[in-house]
C-alpha positions as CSV (number, residue, x, y, z in Angstrom):
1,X,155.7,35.9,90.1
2,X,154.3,39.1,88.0
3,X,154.9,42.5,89.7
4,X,151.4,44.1,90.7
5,X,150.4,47.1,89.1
6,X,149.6,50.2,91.2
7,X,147.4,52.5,89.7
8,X,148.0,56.1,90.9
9,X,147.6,59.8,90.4
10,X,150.4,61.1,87.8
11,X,152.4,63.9,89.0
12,X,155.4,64.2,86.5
13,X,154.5,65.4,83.2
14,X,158.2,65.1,81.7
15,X,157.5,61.4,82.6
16,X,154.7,60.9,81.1
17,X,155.7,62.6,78.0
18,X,158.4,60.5,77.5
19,X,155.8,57.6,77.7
20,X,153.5,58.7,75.7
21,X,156.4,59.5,72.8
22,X,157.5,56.2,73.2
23,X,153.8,54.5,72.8
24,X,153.1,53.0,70.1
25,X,149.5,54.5,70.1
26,X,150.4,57.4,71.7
27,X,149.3,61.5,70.4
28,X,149.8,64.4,70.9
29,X,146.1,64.2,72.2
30,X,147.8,62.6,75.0
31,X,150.2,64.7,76.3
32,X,150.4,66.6,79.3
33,X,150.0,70.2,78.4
34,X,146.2,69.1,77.7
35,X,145.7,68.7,82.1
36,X,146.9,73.0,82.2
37,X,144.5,73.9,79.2
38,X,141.5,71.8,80.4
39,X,142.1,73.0,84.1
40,X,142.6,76.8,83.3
41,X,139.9,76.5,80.4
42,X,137.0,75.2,82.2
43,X,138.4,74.3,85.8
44,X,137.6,70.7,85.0
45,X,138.9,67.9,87.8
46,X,141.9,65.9,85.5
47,X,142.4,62.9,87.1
48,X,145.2,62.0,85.2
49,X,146.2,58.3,85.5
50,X,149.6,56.4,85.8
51,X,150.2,52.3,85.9
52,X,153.4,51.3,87.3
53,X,154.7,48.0,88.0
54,X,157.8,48.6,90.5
55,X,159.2,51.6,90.3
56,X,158.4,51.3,86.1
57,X,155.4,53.7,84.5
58,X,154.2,50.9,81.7
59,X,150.5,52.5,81.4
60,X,149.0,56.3,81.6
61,X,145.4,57.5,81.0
62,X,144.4,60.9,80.4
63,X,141.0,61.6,82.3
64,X,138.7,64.9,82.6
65,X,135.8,65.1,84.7
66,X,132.9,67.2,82.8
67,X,130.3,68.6,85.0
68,X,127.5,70.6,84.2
69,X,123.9,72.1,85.3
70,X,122.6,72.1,82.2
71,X,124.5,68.4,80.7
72,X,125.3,66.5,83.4
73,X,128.6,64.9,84.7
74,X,131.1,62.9,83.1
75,X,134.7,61.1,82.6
76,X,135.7,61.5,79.6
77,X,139.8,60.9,77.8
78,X,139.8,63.0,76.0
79,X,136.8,65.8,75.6
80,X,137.0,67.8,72.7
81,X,139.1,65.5,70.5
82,X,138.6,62.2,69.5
83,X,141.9,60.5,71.0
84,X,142.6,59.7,74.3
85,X,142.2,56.2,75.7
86,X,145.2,53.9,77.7
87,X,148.0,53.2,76.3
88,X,150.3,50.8,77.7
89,X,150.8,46.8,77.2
90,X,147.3,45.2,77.5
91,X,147.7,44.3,81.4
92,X,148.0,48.4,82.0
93,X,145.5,49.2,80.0
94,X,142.9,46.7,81.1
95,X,143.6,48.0,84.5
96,X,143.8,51.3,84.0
97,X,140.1,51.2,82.1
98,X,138.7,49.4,85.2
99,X,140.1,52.0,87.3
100,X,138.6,54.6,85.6
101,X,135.2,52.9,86.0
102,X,135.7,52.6,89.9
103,X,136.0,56.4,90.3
104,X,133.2,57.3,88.3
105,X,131.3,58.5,90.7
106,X,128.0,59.6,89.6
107,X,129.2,60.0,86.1
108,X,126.4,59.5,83.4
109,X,129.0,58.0,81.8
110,X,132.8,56.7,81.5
111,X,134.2,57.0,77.7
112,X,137.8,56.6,76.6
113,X,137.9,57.9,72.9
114,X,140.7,55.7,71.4
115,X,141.4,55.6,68.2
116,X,142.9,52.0,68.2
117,X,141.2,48.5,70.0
118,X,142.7,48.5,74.0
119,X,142.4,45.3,76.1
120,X,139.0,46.8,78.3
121,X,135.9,45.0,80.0
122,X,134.3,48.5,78.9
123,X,131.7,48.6,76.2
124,X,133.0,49.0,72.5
125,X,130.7,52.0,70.7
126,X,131.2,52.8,67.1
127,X,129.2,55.8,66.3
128,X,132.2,58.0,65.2
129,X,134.9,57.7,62.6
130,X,137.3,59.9,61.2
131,X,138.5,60.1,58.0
132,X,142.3,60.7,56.3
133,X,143.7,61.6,53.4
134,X,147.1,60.1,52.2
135,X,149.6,62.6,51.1
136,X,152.3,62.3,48.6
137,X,155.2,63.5,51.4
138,X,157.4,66.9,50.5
139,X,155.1,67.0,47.0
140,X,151.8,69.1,47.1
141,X,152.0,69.3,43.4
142,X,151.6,65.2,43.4
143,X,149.0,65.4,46.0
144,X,146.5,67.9,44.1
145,X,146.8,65.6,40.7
146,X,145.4,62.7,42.7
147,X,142.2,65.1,43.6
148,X,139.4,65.0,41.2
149,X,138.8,67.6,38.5
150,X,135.4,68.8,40.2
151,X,137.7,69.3,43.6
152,X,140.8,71.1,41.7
153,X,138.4,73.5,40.0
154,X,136.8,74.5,42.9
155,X,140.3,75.5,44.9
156,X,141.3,76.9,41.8
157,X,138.1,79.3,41.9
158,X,138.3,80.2,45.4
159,X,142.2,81.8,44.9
160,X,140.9,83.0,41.4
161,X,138.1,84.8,43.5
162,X,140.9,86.5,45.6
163,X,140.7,83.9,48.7
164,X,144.5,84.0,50.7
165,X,145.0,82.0,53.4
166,X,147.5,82.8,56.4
167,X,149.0,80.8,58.9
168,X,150.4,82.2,62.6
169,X,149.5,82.0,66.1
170,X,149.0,86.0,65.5
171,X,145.6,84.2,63.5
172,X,143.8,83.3,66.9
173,X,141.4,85.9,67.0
174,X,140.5,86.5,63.5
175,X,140.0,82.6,63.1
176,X,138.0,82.4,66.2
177,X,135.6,85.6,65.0
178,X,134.8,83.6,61.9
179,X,134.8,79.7,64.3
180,X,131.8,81.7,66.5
181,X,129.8,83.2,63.9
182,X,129.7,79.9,62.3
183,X,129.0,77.7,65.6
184,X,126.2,80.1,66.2
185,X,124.6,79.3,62.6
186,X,124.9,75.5,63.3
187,X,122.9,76.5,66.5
188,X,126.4,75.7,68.9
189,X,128.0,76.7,71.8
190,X,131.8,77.3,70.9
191,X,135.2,77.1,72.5
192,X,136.0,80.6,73.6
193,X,139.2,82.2,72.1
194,X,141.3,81.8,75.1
195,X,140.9,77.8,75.0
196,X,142.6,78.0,71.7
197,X,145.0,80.5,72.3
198,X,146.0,78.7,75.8
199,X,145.7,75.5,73.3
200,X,147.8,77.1,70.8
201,X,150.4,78.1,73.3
202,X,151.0,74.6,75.1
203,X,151.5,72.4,71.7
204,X,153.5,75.6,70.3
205,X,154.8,74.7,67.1
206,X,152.3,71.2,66.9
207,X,148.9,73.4,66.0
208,X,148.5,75.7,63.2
209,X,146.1,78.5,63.0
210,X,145.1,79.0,59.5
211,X,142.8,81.8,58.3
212,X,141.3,82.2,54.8
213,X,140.7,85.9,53.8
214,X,139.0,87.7,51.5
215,X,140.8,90.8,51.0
216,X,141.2,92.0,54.5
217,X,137.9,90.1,55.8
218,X,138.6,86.4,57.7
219,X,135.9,84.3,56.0
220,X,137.4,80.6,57.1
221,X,139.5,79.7,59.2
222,X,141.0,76.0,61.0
223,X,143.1,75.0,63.3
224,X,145.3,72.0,63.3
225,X,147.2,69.5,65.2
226,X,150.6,67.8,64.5
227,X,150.2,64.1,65.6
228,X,153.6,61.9,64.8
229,X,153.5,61.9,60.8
230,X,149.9,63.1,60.7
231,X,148.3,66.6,60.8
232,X,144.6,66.8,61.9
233,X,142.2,69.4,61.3
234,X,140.0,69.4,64.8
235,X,138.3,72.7,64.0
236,X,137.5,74.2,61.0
237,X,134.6,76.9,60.0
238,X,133.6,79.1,56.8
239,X,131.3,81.6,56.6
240,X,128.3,80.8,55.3
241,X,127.2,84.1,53.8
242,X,130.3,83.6,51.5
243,X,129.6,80.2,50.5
244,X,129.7,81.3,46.6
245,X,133.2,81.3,46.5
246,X,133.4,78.5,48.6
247,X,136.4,79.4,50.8
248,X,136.7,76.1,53.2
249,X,137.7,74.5,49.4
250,X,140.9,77.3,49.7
251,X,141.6,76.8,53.2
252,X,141.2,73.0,53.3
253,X,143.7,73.3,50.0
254,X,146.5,75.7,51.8
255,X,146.5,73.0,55.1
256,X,146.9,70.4,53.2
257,X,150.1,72.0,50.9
258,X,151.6,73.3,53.9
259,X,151.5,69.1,55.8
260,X,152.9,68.1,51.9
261,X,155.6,70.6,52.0
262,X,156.2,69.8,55.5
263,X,156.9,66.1,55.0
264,X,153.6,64.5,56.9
265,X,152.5,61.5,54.6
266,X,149.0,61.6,56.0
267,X,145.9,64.4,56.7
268,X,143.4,64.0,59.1
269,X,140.0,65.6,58.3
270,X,138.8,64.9,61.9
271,X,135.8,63.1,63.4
272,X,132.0,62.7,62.4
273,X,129.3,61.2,61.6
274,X,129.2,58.0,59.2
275,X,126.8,59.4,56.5
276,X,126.3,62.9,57.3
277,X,127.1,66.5,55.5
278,X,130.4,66.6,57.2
279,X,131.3,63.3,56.1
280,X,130.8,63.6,52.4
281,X,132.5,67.1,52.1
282,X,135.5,65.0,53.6
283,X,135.2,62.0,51.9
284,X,135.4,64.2,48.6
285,X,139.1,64.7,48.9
286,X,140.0,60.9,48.1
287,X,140.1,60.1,51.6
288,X,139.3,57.1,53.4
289,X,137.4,56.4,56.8
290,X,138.7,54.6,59.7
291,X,136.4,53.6,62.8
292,X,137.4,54.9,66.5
293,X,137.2,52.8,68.8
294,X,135.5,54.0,71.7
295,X,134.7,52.3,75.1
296,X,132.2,53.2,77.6
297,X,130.6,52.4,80.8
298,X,127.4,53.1,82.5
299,X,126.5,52.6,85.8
300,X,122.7,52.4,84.6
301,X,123.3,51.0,81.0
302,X,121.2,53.6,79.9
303,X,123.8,56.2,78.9
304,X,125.2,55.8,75.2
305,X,126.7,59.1,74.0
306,X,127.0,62.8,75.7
307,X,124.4,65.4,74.8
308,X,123.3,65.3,71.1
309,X,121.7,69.1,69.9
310,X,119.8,67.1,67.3
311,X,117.1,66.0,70.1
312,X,114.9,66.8,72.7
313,X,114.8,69.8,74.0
314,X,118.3,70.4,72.6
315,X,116.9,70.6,68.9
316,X,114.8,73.4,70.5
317,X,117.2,75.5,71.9
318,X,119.6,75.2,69.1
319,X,116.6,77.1,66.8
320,X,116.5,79.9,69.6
321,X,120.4,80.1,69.5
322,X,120.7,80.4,65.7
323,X,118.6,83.5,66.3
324,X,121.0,84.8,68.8
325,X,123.5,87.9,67.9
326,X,127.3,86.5,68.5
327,X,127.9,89.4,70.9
328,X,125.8,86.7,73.2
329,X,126.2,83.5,72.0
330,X,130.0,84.1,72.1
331,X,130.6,84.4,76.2
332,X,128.1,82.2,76.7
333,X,129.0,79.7,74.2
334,X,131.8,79.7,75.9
335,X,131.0,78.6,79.6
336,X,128.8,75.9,77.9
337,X,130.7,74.2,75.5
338,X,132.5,73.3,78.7
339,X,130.2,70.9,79.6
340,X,130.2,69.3,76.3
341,X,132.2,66.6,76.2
């Protein structure tokens, strides 16, 4: 007879490391230094998750509770990022998805942000993809030849305009001056610089900070995430008033010769939007898209995706925010985007 599972609270995060290193579809999205940044961060409830049958962990499932005045509640693996999800044969992971759907508890809505198909009852959703670049491993040289001419010229231009780009956690604050300023003209609350420092800290030598600079002024900046032979640019900005010299085209270029010279095979432009801006200045580095595969549940049906600033009274407030001076926006932007899953 098969051994029940128990579903329970996880406590050891040296365990669960070592489970989600030996996952087939596990990241470093689902690791357990996440549960310290989320918590200090925004104070979020994490109830992380762990399947065992016997005395065996087979199954674990990162969970954050999101709660807001303003956006409402929700259980989310993982907010911010675009991974997160069960992983564990397809008993654990059915089981552990159910669970997560009993504790709701008021949530607007469950969503487990996986970026492969799991074994659910929940509700598949497809309104995200991200897209990836193959790289020619320990060879940037091969890499850029396989970009089109338009692209190459326009990195060329931007270090021909003077652009230099410099990597370092000692990069946190100049990259977050340039991530806030830009958040702000997209009419966005952003991640204050302590989530990415904390952020920064915890992965250590898995996330770069890069910064691209014009002279002594940051104009762009990103910062990445090592994830098994990947590297994944979560957030990126540029400065719009320096657009001419088109200095994401430089950064974007210096990220992706450091994960060459590094050995990863593959970059990771990050989530978006099938069809939108974002998704044609990625798809213009010979990339390709692949769908995530998200899973939700509502208690009402009603609920299909968190907030979107694109409607409602949202697209409203996102006209009064652009108008905003960053002094403001920035410490507020930063007890908001907390409840923006």
């Amino acid at each position: 007879m098969t051994t029940p599972l128990r579903i329970l609270p996880a406590t050891d995060g040296a365990e669960w490391n070592r489970f989600v290193e030996d996952a087939p579809d596990g990241s470093t999205f689902h690791r357990w230094e996440w549960r310290a940044v989320y918590q200090a961060s925004y104070g979020h409830d994490t109830p992380y998750l762990a399947a065992y049958r016997g005395d065996a962990l087979v199954g674990v499932l990162p969970l954050v509770r999101v709660r807001s005045l303003v956006f409402g509640h929700y259980l989310i693996s993982s907010p911010f990022v675009s991974y997160g999800g069960p992983l564990g044969d397809a008993t654990a992971q059915r089981a552990l998805s159910s669970h997560a759907a009993s504790i709701a508890n008021g949530a607007k809505l469950v969503e487990l942000r996986s970026r492969q198909p799991i074994e659910t009852d929940l509700t598949l959703v497809s309104r995200k993809i991200t897209v990836v670049c193959d790289l020619v491993a320990g060879d940037y040289d091969a890499t850029f030849k396989r970009f089109d001419s338009k692209l190459r010229s326009q990195i060329r231009r931007a270090e021909r305009d003077g652009v230099t780009v410099r990597f370092g956690r000692d990069q946190a604050g100049a990259f977050h001056r340039v991530f806030a300023e830009h958040m702000r003209d997209l009419g966005s609350p952003a991640h204050g610089q302590e989530f990415f420092e904390r952020l920064a800290d915890a992965l250590g030598d898995r996330a770069w900070i890069g910064v691209a600079y014009l002279g002594d002024t940051p104009i762009a900046g990103g910062f990445a995430i090592e994830n098994g032979r990947e590297v994944e640019i979560s957030w990126a900005s540029a400065l719009r008033r320096h657009s001419r010299i088109a200095p994401n085209m430089a950064l974007y270029g210096a990220f992706i010769r450091r994960a060459c010279e590094r050995g990863f095979a593959v970059f990771n432009f990050g989530r978006c939007t099938p069809e939108s801006g974002t998704h044609k200045f990625k798809r213009q580095w010979g990339s390709r898209d692949e769908p995530l595969a998200w899973y939700q549940y509502s208690r009402t049906g009603g609920e299909s995706a968190p907030p979107n600033p694109d409607q409602g009274a949202f697209a409203l407030a996102v006209k009064v925010w652009q108008k905003l001076p960053t002094a403001v926006t920035g410490p507020l932007g930063a007890r908001l985007i907390g409840g923006i899953p």
